[in-house]
N, C-alpha and C positions, 0 to 999 in steps of 0.2 A: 700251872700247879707249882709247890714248890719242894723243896728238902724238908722233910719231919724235921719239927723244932727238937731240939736235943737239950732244951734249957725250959725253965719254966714258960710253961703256955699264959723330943725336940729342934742425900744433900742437906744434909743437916741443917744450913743454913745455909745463903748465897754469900758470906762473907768465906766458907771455907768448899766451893763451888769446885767441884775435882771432874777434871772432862776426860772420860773414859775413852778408851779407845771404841770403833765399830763395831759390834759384831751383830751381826744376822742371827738373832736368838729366837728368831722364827721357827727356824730349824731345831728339833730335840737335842735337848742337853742333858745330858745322861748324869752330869750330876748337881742338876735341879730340876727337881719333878713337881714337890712341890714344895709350897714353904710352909715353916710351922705355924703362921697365920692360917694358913689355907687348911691345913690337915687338923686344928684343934677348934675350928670357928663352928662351934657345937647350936648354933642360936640361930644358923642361916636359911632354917626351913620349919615351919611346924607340919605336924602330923595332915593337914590338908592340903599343902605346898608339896607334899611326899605322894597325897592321892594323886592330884592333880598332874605330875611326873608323869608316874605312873600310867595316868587315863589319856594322856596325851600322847604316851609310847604305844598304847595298844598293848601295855605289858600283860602275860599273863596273869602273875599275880596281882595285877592290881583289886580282883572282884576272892582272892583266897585269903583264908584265918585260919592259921598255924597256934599249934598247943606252944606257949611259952615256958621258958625253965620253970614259972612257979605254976605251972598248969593252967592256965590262963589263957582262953580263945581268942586273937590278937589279929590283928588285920597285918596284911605285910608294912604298911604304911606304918602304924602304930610300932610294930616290935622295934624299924628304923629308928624313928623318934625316943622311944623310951631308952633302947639303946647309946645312942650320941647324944643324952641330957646325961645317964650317968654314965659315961666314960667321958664326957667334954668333949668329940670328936667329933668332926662334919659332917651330918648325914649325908651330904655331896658325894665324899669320899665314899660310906657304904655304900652310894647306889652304883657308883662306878667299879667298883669292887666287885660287887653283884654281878655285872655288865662284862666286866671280864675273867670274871673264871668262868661264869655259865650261862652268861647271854642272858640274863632272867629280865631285863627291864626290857629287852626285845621279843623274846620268846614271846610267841601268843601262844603257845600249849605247851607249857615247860614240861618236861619226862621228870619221873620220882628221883633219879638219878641229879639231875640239874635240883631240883627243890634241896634233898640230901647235903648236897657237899656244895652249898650256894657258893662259899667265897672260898672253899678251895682250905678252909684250914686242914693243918694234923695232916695234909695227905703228902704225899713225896710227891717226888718227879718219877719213880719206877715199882712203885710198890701197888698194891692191888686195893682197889676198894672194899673188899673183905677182908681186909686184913682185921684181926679181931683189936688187937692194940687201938686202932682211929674209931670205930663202934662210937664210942662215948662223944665224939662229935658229929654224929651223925643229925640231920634234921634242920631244917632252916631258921628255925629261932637260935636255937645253940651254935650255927655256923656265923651268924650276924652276929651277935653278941661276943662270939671268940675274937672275930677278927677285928672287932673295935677293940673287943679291952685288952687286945695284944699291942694296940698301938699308943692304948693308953697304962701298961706294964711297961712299956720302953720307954716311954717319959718319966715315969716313976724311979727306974731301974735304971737310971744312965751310967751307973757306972760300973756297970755289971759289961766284961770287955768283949764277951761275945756279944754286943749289941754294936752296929754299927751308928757314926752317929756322923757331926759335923766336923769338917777340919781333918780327917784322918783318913789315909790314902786305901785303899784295898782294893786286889784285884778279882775284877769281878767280869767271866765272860772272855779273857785274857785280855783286857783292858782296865787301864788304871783308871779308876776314879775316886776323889775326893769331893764329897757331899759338901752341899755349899748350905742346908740345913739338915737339922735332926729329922728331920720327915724325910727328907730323900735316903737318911741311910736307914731310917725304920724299914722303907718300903727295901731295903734291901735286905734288910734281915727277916723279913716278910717272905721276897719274891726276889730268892739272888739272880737272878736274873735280868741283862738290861734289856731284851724284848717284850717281856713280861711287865714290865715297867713304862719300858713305850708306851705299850699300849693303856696303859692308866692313864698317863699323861696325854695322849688323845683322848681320848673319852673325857677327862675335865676339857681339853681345851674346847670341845667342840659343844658340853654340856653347859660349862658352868663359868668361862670365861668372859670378864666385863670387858663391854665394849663400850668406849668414851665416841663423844661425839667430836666433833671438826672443829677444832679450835681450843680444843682443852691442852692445860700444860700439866704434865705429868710428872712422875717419878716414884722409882722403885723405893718401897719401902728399906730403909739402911743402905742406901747410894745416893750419890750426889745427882747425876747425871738429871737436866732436867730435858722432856721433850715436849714438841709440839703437834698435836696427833692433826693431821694436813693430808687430805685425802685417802683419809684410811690408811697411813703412815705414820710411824713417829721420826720427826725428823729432831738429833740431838742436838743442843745448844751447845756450840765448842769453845766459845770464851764468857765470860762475864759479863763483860759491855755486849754483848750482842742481845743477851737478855734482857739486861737492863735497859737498853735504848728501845725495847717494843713493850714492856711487861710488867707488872706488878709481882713480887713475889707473892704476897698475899693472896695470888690466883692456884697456883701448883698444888694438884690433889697426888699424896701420897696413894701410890699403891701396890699391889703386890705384883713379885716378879713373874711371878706367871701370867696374870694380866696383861704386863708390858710385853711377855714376849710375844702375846700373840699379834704382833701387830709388827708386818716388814721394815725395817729400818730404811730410812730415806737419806738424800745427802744431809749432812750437818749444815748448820747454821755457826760462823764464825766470824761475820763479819757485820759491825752495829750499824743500824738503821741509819741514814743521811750519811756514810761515808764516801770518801771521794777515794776513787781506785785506778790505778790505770794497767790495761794487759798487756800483752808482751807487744800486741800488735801498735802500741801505744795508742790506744785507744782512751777515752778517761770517761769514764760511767760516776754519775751521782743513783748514790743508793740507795731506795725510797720503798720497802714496805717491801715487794715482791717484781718490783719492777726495776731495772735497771737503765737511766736514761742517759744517753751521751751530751758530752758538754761539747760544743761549737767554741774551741777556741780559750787563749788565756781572759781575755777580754772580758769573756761571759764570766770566767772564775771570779775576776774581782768583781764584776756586778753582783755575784751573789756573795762575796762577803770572804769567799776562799782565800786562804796563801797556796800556791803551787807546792809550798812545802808540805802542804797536807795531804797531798795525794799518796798514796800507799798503794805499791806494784802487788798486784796478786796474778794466778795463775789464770788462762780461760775458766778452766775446773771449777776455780772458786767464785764464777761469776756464772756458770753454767746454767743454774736455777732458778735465773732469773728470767724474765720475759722482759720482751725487750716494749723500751718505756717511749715517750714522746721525747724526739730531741730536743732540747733546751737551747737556747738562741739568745742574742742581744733583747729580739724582740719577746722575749717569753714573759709572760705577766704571772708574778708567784710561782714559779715555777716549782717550789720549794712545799706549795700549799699555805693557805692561808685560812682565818676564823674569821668570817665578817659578820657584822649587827647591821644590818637597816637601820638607820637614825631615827625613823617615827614611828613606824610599827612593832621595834627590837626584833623580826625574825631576823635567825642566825642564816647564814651559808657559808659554804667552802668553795672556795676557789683557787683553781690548779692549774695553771695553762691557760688560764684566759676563760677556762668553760665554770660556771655557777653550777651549784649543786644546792640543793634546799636543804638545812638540817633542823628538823622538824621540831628539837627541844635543847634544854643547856646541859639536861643529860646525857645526850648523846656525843652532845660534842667535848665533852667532858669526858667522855668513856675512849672518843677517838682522836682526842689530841689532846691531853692532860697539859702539855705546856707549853702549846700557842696560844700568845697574848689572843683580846679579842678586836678587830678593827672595826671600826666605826664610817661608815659609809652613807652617801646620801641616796636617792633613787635616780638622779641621774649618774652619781659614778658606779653602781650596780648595772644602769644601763649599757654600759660597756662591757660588758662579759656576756659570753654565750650561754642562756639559759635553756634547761631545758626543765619541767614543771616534775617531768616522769620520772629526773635522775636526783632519789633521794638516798641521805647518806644513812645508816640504821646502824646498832649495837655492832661490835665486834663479833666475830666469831668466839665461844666458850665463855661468853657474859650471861649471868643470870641473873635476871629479871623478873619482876611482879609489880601489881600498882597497891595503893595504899587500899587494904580493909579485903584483900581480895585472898584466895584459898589457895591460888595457884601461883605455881611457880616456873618459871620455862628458861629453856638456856636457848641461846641463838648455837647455829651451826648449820655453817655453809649459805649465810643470810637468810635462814627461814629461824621461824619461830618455835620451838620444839617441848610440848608441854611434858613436865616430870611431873608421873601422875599420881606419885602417893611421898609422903615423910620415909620409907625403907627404899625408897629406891634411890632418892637424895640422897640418903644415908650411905645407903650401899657403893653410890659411884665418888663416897667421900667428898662430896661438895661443903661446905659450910655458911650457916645461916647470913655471916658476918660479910658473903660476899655478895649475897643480892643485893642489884639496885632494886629501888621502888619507884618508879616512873610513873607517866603519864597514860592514859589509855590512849590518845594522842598518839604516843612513842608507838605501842606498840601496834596501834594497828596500819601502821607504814612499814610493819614487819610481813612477810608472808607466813602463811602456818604450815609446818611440817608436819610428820609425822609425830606422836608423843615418842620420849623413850621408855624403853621397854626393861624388866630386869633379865638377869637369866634365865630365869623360870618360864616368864612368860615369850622370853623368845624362844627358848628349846619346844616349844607349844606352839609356836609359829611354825618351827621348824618342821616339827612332825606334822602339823596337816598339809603342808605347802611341799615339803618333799626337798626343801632346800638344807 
């Protein structure tokens, strides 16, 4: 609950790439709960995305219709809706509001009491629910209704100084905090309180929070930082060149900082693909993708094209991440990777170490090595490498993909094939049309199939029948 309101009832580009320090924003942060993308995205549900909620919670009220301020028999789903089209607020938001002042999206027999003062407006922290003064908010279409267009009066009213907003410090709970948006200090002049706030910001993370797939590059909407989400981690890119030597910018989906934090930070990436490193133990690694392979000697360096002066001392630490690669030798063939053409039939392969890999199209090899030349080979000097028919190379991880004339679209992640199963949920996970390739059926059916992605709705609907 909260204090009765005493007043009337808010990487720009990789040329200017700013690398953030770490921090583990897993953990709540008391002053960003949410952002005002998230608290004003009034469009992120219709009235049967709100049943569906609802029917998947086992809510009570999902089967009850409430009298609305103009007298109007309204389903709880509907009053949500009509609510956050006219105050522009995220029905997300009322159901989580709902959720925590009176449990109502869990309740399966909510008490008159719970329906009454659903989100907790008008009422204090020690005052009595008979108090005759709060009466006039009483009943759950007028308690929905209050606590939206109070959020949509404090965007209106910004400069009204009892409203708490972004940028300005206040203590709250005897800690200081300064809102890093207008919605985080709405919710405080909402719910001064930072446990009462917690637990809103649980309830989106566990509700309504997107989850990107394996291989996707990210970043907070109005921060540089970009990351690469890598076993269900985001791991941050710490330099420039480190990005640019594995990455397209034209890949990075902007999204919101509560998105990103729900995802544990991993070590950083700051050191660019094929660089040559040596550690304290003087050791010298060539650095190739996610593996780190050692070099046998100066001798191997000039066969592969190195000056000695290009190796760059790092820490273990900074080589830690790596798995350890095939050593590289006098005798190593390609060691570096290579793009070959068969001379009569034009199929492509890669070859790494002496071992052939089949790669099935020239989009492929175009998506995983944009600027190796291509060699040209006969079948006897193919016969020289170790083939194996089973070991084919496929899409990157976070490429999306479709073939010409076809409906569907799907992203790779974690080498399987992952179909995205409608135009709102591409939408939603901010992908852009301009980044699918259009390939071969060929291509992809050397892809294995995953699971499709899912939105938030329909995984919170996972959630509740599965009990995960």
């Amino acid at each position: 609950m909260r204090k009765l309101l005493t007043h009337c009832v808010i990487f720009e580009c990789l040329s200017m790439f700013v690398f953030a320090p770490i921090v583990h924003a897993t953990n709540f942060n008391p002053q960003l709960i949410l952002s005002d993308a998230d608290l004003t995205a009034a469009q992120t549900m219709t009235v049967q995305d709100v049943q569906n909620f609802l029917n998947a919670q086992q809510s009570g009220i999902r089967s009850m219709q409430f009298i609305d301020e103009d007298g109007t028999l309204r389903t709880a789903a509907e009053i949500i809706i009509s609510t956050a089209n006219e105050d522009q607020i995220n029905p997300r938001y009322i159901l989580a509001v709902l959720q925590k002042e009176q449990s109502l999206i869990t309740s399966q027999n909510p008490t008159q009491k719970q329906l009454d003062w659903a989100t907790g407006y008008g009422v204090c922290d020690a005052c009595s629910l008979s108090d005759p003064s709060i009466q006039k908010f009483k009943g759950f279409a007028i308690q929905v209704r209050r606590s939206s267009g109070i959020m949509r009066y404090y965007y209106d009213n910004l400069q009204a100084n009892w409203i708490k907003r972004s940028g300005q410090q206040y203590l709250i709970d005897n800690q200081l905090i300064t809102p890093l948006s207008n919605a985080t200090g709405f919710l405080y002049t909402y719910t001064p309180h930072i446990n009462g706030n917690k637990n809103l910001w649980q309830l989106w993370s566990q509700w309504f929070t997107k989850f990107y797939p394996d291989g996707s590059l990210v970043k907070a909407d109005g921060e540089a930082t970009v990351y690469l989400i890598q076993n269900g981690k985001r791991r941050p890119f710490l330099t420039r060149a480190a990005f640019l030597s594995r990455y397209n910018p034209d890949s990075i989906i902007t999204v919101q900082p509560t998105d990103l934090s729900a995802y544990a930070q991993d070590a950083g990436i700051s050191l660019p693909n094929y660089s040559l490193v040596r550690t304290p133990n003087d050791m010298i690694y060539l650095l190739i993708d996610d593996e780190k392979h050692p070099i046998a000697g100066s001798a191997v360096l000039k066969n592969l094209g190195y000056n000695p002066q290009e190796i760059d001392d790092v820490t273990d630490a900074d080589v830690a991440e790596y798995t350890n690669g095939t050593f590289i030798t006098a005798a190593s063939i390609y060691p570096l990777g290579a793009v070959v053409q068969e001379k009569k039939s034009k199929q492509l392969y890669y070859i790494k170490n002496g071992i052939r890999y089949i790669i099935p199209s020239a989009d492929i090899a175009k998506n995983n090595f944009p600027s190796k030349k291509i060699i040209t080979l006969d079948l006897k000097q193919l016969a020289k490498f170790d083939f194996d028919p089973t070991k084919v190379v496929t899409f990157k991880d976070g490429t999306l993909l479709t073939t010409k004339g076809s409906p569907y679209t799907y992203v790779v992640s974690n080498g399987m094939l992952r179909l995205i199963p409608s135009d709102t949920v591409f939408n939603n996970l901010g992908y852009q049309k301009k980044n699918v390739i259009v390939t071969s059926e060929q291509s992809l059916v050397t892809i294995p199939m995953g699971d499709p992605l899912q939105d938030v709705v329909s995984k919170t609907q996972i959630a509740a029948r599965t009990g995960v």
